[in-house]
C-alpha positions in Angstrom: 77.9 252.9 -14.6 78.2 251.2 -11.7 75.4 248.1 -10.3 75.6 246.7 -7.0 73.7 243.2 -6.6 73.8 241.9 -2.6 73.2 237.6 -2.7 71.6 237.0 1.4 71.0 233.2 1.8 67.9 232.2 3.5 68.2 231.2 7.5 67.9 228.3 8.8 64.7 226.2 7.7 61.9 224.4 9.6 63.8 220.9 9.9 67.4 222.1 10.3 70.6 221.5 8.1 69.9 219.1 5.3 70.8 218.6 1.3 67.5 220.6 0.8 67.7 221.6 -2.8 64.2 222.0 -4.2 62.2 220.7 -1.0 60.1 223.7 0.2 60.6 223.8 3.5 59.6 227.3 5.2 61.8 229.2 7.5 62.2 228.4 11.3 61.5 229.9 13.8 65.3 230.8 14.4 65.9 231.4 10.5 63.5 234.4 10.7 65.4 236.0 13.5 68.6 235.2 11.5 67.5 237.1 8.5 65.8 240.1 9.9 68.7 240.1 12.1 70.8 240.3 8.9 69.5 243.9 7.5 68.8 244.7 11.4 67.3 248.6 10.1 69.9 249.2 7.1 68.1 249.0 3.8 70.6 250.1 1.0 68.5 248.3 -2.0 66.5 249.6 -4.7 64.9 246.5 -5.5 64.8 242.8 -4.5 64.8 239.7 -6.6 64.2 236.1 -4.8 63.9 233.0 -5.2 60.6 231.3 -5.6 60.9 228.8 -2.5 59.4 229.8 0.6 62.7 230.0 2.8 63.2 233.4 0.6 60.2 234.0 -1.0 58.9 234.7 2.3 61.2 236.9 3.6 61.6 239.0 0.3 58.0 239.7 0.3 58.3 240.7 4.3 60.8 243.3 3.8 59.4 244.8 0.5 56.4 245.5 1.6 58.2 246.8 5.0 60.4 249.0 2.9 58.1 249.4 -0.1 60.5 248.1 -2.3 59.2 245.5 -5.6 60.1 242.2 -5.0 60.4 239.7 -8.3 60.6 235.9 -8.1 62.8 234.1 -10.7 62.5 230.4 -10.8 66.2 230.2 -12.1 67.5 231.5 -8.6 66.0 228.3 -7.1 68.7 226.2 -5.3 70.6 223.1 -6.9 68.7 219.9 -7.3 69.7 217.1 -5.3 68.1 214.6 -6.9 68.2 211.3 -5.0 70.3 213.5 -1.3 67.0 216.0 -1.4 65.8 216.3 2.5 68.3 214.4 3.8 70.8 215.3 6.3 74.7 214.3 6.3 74.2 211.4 8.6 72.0 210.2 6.4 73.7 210.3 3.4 76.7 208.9 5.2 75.1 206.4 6.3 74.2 204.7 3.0 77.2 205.6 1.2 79.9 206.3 3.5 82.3 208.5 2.1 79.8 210.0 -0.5 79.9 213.7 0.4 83.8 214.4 0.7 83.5 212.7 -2.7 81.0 215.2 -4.4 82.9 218.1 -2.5 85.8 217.1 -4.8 83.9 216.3 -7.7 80.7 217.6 -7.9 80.9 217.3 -11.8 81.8 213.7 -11.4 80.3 212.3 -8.0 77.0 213.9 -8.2 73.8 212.1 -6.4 71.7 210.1 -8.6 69.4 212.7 -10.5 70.6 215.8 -9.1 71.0 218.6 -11.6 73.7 218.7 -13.7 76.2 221.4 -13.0 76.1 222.8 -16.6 72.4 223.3 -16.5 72.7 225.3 -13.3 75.3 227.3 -14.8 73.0 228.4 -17.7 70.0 228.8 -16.0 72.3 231.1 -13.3 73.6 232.7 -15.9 69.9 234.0 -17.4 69.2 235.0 -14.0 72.2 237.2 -13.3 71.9 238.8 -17.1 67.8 239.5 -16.3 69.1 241.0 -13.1 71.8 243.3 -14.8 68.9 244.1 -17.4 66.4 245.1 -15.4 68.3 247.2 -12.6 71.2 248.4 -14.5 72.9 251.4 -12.4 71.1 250.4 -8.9 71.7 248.3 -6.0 69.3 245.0 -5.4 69.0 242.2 -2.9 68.9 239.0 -4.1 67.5 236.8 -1.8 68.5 232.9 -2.4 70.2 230.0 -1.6 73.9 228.4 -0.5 74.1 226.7 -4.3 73.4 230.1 -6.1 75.8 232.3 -4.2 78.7 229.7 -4.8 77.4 230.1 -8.3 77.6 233.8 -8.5 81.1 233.6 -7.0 82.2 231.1 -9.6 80.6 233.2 -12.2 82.1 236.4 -11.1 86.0 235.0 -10.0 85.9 232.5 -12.8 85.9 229.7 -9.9 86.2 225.9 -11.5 83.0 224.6 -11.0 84.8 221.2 -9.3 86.2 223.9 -6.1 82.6 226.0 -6.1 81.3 223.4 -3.1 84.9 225.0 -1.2 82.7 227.8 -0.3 81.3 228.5 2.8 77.8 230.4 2.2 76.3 230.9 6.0 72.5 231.2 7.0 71.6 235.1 6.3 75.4 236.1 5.2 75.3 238.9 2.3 77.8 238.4 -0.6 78.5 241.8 -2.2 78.9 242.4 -6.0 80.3 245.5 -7.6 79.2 245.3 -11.5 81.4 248.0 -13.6 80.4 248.8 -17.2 77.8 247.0 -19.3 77.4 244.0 -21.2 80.5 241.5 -22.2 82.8 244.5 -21.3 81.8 244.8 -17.7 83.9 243.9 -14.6 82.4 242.1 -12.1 84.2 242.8 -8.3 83.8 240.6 -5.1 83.1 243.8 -2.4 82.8 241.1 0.1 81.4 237.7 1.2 79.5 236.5 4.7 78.9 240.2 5.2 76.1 242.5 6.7 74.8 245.5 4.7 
């Protein structure tokens, strides 16, 4: 049996590039153009699952009910927490702790912001989500619709990536990351089809 499970990240939100995490800032004007120009007509997917914050959410529920396909929200899919970086852009960050973002690129294990999530718990909570996703559409192909943190989870997950190189990934607004999903349970393979793709 064969699954096939398509990660999009949201476009661009309503205030531009920043260490967003769990602030719910909508799309922009420009990410919406971004993500419809994404699927631009093709619609491969049985089913899509999305993340709860309205930078997804929103779009998911567009396209289902343009393609009458169910759309679930899971709460796991939700982007890393940022704790004390949340809505703040790189110049900012910089500016109060020069140096601070090259270090948590290194180390995001180690040199984490104060109260951001902790890697491990985003790992487990990832993981739920990508078994309930397996579960629930085993043999069919679905569109996950989330974030830049969760798609350099999924390729971690699926390429056995050290969580200390995961922030090495580039994950671009409205990219597709491609999944092939072989076999069922702790016996199935999980291939990369492709990354920063189109359907």
């Amino acid at each position: 049996m064969k699954t096939l499970i398509d990660f999009m990240r949201h476009g661009e939100p309503v205030g531009g590039r920043r260490y967003r995490g769990k602030c719910d800032d909508p799309l922009s004007e420009t990410g919406w153009a971004q993500m419809r120009g994404a699927v631009s007509g093709a619609c491969p997917w049985d089913a899509i699952v999305s993340s709860p914050l309205l930078r997804c959410a929103e779009f998911a529920a567009e396209l289902g009910g343009q393609r009458q396909l169910p759309v679930t929200l899971d709460e796991r899919l939700a982007e890393l927490g940022y704790g004390a970086w949340e809505g703040k852009t790189s110049a900012e960050i910089e500016a109060v702790s020069p140096g601070a973002l090259l270090r948590y690129r290194r180390n995001p294990v180690q040199c984490r912001p104060a109260d951001a999530e902790n890697l491990d718990e985003f790992v487990a909570r990832f993981s739920a989500a990508w078994r309930a996703i397996l579960a629930a559409h085993a043999g069919r192909h679905v569109l996950v619709v989330a974030h830049a943190g969760v798609i350099r989870m999924a390729l971690a997950h699926a390429l056995d990536i050290p969580l200390n190189n995961m922030f090495r990934i580039e994950a671009a607004y409205a990219g597709l990351t491609r999944f092939k999903i072989e076999g069922n349970g702790d016996e199935a393979v999980v291939s990369l089809v492709f990354h920063g793709g189109r359907p």
